[in-house]
C-alpha positions as CSV (number, residue, x, y, z in Angstrom):
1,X,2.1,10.5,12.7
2,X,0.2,8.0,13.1
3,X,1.4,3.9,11.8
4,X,-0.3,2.1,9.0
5,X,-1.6,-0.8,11.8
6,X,-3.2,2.4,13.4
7,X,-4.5,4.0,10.4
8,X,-6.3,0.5,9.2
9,X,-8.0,0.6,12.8
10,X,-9.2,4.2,11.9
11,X,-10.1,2.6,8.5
12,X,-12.5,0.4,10.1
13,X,-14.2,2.4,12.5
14,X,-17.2,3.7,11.0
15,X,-19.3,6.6,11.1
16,X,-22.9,5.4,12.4
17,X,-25.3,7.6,10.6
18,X,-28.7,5.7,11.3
19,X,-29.4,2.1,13.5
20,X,-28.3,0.1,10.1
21,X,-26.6,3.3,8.1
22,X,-22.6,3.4,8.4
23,X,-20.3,5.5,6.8
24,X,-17.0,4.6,5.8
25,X,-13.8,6.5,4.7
26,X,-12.3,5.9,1.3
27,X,-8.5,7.1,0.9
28,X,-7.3,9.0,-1.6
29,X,-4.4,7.0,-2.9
30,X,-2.8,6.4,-6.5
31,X,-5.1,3.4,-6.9
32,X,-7.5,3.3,-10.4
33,X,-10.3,1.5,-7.5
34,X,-10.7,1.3,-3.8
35,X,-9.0,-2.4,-2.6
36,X,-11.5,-4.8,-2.7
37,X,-10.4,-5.6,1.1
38,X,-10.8,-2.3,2.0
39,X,-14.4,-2.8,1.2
40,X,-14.6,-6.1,2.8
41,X,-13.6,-5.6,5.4
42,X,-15.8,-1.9,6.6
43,X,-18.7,-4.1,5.1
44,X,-17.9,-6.3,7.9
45,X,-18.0,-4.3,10.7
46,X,-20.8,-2.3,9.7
47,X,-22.4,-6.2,9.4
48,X,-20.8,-6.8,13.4
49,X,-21.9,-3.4,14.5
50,X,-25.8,-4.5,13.9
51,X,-24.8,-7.5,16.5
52,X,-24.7,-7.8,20.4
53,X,-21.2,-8.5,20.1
54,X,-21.1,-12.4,21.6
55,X,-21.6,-14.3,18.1
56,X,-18.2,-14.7,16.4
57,X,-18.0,-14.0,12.6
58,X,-18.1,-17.7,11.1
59,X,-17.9,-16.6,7.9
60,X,-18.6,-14.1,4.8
61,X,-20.0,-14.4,0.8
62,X,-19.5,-10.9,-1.2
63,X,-19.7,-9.7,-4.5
64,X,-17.3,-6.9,-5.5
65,X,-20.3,-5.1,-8.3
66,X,-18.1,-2.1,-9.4
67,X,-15.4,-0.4,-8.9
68,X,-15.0,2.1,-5.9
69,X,-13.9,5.4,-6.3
70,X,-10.7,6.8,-4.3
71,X,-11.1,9.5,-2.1
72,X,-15.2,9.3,-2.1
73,X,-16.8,7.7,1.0
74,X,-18.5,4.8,1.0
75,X,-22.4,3.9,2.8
76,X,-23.0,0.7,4.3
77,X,-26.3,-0.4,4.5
78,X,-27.3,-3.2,6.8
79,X,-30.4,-5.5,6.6
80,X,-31.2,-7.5,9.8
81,X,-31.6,-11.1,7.8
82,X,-31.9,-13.3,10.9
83,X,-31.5,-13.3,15.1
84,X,-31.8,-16.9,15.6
85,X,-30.8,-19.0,19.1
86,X,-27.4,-19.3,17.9
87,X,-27.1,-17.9,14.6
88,X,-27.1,-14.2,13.4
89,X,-27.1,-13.6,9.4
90,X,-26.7,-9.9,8.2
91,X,-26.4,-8.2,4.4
92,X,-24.8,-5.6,3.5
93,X,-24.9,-3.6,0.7
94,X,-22.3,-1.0,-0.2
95,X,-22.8,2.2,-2.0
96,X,-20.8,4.5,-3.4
97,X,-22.2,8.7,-5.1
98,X,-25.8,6.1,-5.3
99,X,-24.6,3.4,-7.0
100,X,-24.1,-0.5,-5.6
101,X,-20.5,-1.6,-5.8
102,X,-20.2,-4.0,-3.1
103,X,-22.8,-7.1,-1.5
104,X,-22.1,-9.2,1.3
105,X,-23.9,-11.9,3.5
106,X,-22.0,-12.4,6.8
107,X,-23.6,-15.2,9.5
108,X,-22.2,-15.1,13.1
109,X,-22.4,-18.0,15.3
110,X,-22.5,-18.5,18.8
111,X,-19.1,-20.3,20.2
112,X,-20.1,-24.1,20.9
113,X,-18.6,-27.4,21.7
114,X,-18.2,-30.0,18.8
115,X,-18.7,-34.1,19.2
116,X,-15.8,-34.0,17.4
117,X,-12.2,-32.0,15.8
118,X,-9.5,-32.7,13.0
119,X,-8.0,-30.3,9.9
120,X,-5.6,-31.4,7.7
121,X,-2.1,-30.4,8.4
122,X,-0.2,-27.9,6.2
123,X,0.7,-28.8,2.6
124,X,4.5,-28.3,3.5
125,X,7.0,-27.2,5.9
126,X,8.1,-23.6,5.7
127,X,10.6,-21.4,6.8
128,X,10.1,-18.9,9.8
129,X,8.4,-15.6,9.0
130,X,11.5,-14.1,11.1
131,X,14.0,-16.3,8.4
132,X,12.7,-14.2,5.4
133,X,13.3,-11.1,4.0
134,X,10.6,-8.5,3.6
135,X,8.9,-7.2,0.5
136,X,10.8,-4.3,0.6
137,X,14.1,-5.6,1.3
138,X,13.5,-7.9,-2.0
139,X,12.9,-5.6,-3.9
140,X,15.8,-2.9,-2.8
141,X,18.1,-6.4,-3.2
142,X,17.0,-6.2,-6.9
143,X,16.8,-3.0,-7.9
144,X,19.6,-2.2,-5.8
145,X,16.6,0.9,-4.5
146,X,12.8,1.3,-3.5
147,X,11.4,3.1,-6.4
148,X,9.3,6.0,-5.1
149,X,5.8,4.6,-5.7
150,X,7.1,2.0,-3.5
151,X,8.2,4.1,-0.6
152,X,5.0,5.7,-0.7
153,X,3.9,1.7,-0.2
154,X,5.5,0.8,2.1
155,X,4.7,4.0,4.6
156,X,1.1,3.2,4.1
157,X,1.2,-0.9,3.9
158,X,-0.8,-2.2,7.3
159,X,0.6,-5.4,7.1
160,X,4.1,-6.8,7.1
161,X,4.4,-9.3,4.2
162,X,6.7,-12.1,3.7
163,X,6.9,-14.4,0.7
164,X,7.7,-18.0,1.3
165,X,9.2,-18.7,-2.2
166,X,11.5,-15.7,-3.2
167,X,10.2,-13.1,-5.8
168,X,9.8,-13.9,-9.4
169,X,11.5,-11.0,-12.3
170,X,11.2,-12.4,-15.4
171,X,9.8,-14.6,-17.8
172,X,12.1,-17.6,-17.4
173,X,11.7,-17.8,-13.4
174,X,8.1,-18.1,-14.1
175,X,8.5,-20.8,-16.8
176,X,6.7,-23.9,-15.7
177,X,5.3,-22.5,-12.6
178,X,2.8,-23.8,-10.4
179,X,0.1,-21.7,-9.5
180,X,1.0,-21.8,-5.6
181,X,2.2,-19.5,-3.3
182,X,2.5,-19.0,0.4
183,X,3.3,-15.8,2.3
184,X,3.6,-14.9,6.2
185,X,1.9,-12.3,6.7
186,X,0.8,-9.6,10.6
187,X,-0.2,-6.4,11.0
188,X,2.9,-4.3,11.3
189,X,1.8,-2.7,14.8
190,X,-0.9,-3.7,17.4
191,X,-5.0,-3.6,16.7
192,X,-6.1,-3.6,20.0
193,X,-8.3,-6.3,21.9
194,X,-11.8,-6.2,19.6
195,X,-11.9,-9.4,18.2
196,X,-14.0,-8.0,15.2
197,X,-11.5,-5.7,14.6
198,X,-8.9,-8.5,14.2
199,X,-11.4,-10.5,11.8
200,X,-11.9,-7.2,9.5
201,X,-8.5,-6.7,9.5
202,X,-7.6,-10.3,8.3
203,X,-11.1,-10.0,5.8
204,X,-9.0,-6.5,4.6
205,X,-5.8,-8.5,4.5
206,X,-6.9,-11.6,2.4
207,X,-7.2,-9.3,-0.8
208,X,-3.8,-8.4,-1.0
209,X,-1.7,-11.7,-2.9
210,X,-4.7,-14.5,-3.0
211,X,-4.6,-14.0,-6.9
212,X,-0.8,-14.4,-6.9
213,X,-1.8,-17.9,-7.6
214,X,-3.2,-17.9,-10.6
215,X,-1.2,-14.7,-12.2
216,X,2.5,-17.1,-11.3
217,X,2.4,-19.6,-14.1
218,X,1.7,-16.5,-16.8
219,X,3.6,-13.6,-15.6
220,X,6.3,-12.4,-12.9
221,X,4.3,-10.9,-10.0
222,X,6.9,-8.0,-10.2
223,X,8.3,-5.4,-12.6
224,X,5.7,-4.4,-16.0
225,X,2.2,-6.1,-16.0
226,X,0.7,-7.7,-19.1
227,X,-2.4,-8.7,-17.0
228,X,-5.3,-6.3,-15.3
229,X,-7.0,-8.3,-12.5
230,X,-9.7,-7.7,-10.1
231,X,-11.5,-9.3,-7.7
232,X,-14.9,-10.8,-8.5
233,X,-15.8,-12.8,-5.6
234,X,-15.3,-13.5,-2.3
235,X,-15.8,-15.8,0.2
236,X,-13.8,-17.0,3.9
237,X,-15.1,-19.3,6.7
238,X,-13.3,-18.7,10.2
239,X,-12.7,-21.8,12.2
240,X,-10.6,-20.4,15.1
241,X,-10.2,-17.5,17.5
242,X,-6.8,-15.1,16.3
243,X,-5.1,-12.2,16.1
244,X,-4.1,-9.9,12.7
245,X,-1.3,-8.4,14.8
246,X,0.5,-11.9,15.4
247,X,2.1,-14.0,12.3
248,X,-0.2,-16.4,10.2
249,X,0.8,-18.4,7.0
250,X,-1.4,-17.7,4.2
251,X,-0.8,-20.6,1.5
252,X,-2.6,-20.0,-1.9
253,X,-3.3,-22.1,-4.8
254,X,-5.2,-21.8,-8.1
255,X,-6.8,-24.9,-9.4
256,X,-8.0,-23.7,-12.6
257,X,-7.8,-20.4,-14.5
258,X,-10.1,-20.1,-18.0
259,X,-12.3,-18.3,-19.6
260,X,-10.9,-15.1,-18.1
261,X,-11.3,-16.1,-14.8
262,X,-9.1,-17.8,-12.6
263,X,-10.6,-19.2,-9.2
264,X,-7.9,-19.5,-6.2
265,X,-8.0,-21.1,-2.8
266,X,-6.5,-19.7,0.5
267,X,-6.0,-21.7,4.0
268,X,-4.4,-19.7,6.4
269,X,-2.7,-20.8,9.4
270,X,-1.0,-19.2,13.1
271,X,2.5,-20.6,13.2
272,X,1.3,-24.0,15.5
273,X,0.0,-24.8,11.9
274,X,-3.2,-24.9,13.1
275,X,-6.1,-23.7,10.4
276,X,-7.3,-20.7,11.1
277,X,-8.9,-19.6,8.1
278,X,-10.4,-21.1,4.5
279,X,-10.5,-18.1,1.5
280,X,-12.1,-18.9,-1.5
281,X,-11.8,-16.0,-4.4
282,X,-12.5,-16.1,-8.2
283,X,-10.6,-12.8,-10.4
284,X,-11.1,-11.3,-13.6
285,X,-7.9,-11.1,-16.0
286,X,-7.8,-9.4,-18.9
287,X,-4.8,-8.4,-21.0
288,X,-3.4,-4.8,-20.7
């Protein structure tokens, strides 16, 4: 049997079925919608597989249109925007049984040499991913067992996921909240030596707790839901070369949910602290 980091590899190589036609899988899981990263991220390397391969992603604006249907496959359709001297733009546009449910505009830039470099350091000092317990191994801890949806989870789950701060149950621990949260974060086996693959993956893994944020000051991010949440949005710029298989910190903030929306912020960092990646995401909530 084959491991979840294997399976998301699999996930992300796509069927060509014309020069700018690709064809992606869609699993049948539990799910009421395909994960928006899921999407994302088999948009993006349909968007790579239209390049020559030496322009880095720099970085990605999507739209998540509808919602995609488990199970059914999923056509990627790529325009050729631009081939400039050191710029490459592509769009994408994802369809699902004829229907739009997914844009994105990715540009790729040739690597250069700046006049100049500085990032902000990290917004605080956190513990070693090593140092903290697993989702998983929180969750047995409070339930004393892993219900059976989440074994089924956790077989499938590509990515190893550790939350700085630990898990919130109830009401009270949520109580004056901040809308923050931080969470280490690798894919649980290797992905190979394809840089793309490693940027898709990352794209696929940026979905999963970015709208933690703004759901922590209302409701425990465990145990029943009063909140139904999707992803509206999307948007990452990619400063530095990485890899999805090696630990990176991915702190989140949310500096203002209304309206129904709530926007949240993402900077993610390899564990030198150096930024890596910038995620920008606005959600829909609506009460259940």
């Amino acid at each position: 049997m084959t491991n979840p980091a294997e399976r998301l590899v699999d996930l992300l190589d796509l069927e060509q079925i014309e020069v700018n036609i690709f064809r992606g899988l869609s699993p049948q899981e539990s799910l009421q919608r395909v994960f928006g990263g899921q999407v994302a991220g088999q948009a993006l390397v349909a968007a790579g597989r239209t390049t020559d391969g030496d322009r880095p992603v720099h970085s990605l604006h999507a739209y998540f249109l509808r919602p995609g249907r488990p199970g059914v496959p999923i056509v990627y359709q790529v325009e050729r925007v631009r081939d400039g001297r050191s710029f490459t733009t592509r769009r994408v546009t994802a369809v699902q049984q004829g229907r739009t449910i997914f844009n994105l505009t990715a540009s790729f830039h040739t690597p250069e040499e700046g006049p100049f470099e500085h990032q902000l350091p990290p917004a605080r000092e956190v513990p070693a991913p090593e140092s903290l317990p697993t989702v998983a191994q929180e969750i047995r801890e409070h339930l004393g067992e892993l219900p059976e949806q989440w074994e089924r989870f956790e077989r499938r789950q590509p990515f190893d996921i550790r939350y700085v701060d630990r898990l919130r149950w109830t009401d009270q621990e949520v109580k004056d909240a901040e809308p923050r949260s931080a969470v280490w974060m690798r894919a649980v086996g290797p992905l190979g030596d394809d840089p793309l693959v490693h940027t898709c993956a990352l794209t696929y893994a940026s979905d999963m707790t970015l709208l933690d944020a703004v759901r922590l000051p209302v409701e425990p991010l465990w145990g029943a839901r009063n909140f139904d949440m999707a992803s509206l949005d999307h948007a990452m710029w990619f400063h530095r070369p990485f890899r999805a298989d090696e630990w990176f910190l991915y702190d989140q903030e949310s500096p203002i949910a209304t309206g129904g929306r709530g926007l949240a912020r993402g900077r993610i960092y390899d564990v030198r602290g150096r930024l890596l990646v910038s995620v920008v995401q606005e959600g829909l909530f609506r009460a259940l």
